[in-house]
C-alpha positions in Angstrom: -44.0 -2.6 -10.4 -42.2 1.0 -9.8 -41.0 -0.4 -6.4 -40.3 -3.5 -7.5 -38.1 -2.2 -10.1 -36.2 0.0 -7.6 -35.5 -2.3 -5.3 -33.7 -4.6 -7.6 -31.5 -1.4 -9.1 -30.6 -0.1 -5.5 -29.6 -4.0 -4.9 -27.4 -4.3 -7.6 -26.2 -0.5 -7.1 -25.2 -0.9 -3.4 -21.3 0.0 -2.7 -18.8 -1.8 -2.1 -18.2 -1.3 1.6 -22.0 -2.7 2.1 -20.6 -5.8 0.7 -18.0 -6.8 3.0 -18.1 -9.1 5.6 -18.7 -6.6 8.8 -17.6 -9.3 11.4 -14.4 -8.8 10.8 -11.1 -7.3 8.9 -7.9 -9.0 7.4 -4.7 -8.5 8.1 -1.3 -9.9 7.1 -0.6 -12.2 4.1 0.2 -15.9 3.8 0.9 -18.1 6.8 0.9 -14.8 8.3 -3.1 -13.8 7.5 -6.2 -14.0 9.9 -9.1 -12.0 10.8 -9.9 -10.2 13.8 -13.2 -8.8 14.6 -13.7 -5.6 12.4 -14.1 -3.5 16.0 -10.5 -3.6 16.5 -8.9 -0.6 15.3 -4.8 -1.1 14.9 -2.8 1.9 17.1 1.0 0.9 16.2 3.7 -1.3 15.8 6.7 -2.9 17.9 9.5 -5.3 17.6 11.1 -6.3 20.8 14.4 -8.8 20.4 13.8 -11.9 22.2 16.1 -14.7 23.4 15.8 -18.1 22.2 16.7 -21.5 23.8 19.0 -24.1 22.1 20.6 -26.9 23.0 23.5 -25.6 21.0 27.0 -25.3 23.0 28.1 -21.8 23.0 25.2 -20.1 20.5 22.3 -17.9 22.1 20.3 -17.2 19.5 17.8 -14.0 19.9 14.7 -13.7 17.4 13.1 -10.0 17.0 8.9 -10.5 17.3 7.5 -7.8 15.6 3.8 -6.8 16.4 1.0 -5.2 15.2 -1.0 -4.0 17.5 -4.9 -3.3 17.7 -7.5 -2.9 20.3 -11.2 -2.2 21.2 -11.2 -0.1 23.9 -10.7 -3.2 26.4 -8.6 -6.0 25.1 -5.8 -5.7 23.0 -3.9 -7.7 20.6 -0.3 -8.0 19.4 -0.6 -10.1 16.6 2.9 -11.2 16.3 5.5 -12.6 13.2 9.1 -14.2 14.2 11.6 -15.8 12.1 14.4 -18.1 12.8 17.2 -15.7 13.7 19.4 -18.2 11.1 19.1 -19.9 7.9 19.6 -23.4 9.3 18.0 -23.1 12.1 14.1 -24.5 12.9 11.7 -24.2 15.8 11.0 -27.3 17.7 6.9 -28.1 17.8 4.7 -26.2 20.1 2.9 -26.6 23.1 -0.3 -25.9 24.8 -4.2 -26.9 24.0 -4.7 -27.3 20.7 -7.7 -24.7 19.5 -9.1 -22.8 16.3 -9.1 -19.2 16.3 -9.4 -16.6 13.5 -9.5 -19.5 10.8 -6.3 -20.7 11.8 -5.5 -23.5 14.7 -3.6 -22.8 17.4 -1.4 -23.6 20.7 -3.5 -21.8 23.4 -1.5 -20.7 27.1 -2.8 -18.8 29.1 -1.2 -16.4 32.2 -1.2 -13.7 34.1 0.9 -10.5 33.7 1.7 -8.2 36.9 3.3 -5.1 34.7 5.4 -4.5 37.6 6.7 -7.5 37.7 7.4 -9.4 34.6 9.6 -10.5 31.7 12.0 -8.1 30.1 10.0 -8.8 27.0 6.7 -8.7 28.7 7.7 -5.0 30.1 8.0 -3.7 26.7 4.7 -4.5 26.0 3.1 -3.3 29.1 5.2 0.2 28.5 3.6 0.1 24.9 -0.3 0.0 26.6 0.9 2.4 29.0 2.3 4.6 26.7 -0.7 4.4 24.4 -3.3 5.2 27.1 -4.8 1.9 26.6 -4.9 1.0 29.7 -4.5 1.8 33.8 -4.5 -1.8 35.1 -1.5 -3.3 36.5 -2.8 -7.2 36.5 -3.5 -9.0 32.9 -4.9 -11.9 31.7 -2.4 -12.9 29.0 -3.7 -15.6 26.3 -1.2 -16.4 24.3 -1.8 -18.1 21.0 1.5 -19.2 18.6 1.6 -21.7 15.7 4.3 -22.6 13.3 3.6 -20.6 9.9 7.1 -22.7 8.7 9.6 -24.7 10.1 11.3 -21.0 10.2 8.6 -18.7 11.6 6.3 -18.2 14.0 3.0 -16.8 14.0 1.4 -15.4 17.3 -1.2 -13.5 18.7 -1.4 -12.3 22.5 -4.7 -11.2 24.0 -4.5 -8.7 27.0 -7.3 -8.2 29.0 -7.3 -6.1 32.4 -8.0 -8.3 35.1 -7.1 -10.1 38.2 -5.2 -13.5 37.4 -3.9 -15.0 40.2 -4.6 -18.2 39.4 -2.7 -18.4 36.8 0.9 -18.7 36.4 2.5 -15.6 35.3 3.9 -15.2 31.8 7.3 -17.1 30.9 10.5 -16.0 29.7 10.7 -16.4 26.0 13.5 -18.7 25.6 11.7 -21.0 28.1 8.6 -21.0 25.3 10.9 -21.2 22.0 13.3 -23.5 21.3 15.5 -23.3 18.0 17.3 -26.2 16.8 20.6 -26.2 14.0 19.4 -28.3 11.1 22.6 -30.0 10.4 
């Protein structure tokens, strides 16, 4: 009956930590939230201006994505926020395959990434990794995962994984992947 007894005090007197999910963590708020798996640790931040296509006469709108980024050892993520760059401006729809991720559904792309040879955004991340000691590799698979959080925003999360892509085509510019539109 002793052990009995035990048992159900150390149940009910196990800590907090023991109580959480282990699969993964949270991060973000709002439109902005989703879970990663919890053996991603998070080794900084980056905002990298970005332009943006309209079919505006005479504007050229830039947006700033600004990342958090994590990684197990191997892959890494930027999980990614953006904001129309104007009040009265909206993003046009999406594409790519439709798919559900991190409790949260998606427009999947996927590329490659030669760091030596890439998009003036795309550089900035690769000198991130390299800078970080993430990673050696030249060649990435890029997946490349946005949704709409608002009419406004833009949620996003790229996957880089070392690797040899060629057949894949490589990563686009930004404004060819965004498009911002005046809502007049």
């Amino acid at each position: 009956m002793n052990v009995i007894k035990r048992l159900i005090v150390s149940f009910f007197e196990r800590s907090p930590q023991t109580d959480t999910d282990s699969s993964g963590s949270k991060i973000g708020s709002g439109a902005y939230a989703l879970t990663i798996p919890s053996d991603f640790q998070k080794i900084g931040q980056l905002s990298v201006n970005i332009p943006l296509n309209t079919e505006v006469s005479g504007q050229f709108p830039r947006g700033t994505m600004h990342s958090k980024i994590y990684t197990d050892g191997e892959t890494i993520l930027f999980v990614q926020r953006m904001s129309s760059p104007a009040g009265n401006n909206y993003f046009k729809q999406l594409g790519g395959e439709k798919v559900a991720k991190w409790d949260k559904d998606w427009c999947k792309n996927t590329y490659s990434m030669n760091a030596l040879d890439t998009t003036q955004q795309f550089e900035k991340y690769s000198k991130f990794i390299k800078e970080k000691g993430l990673s050696e590799c030249s060649d990435y698979l890029v997946e490349m995962y946005d949704r709409l959080a608002s009419r406004t925003s833009i949620a996003r999360v790229i996957v880089f994984t070392p690797n040899d892509v060629a057949k894949y085509p490589t990563v686009p510019m930004s404004s060819a992947r965004y498009h911002v539109e005046n809502n007049n």
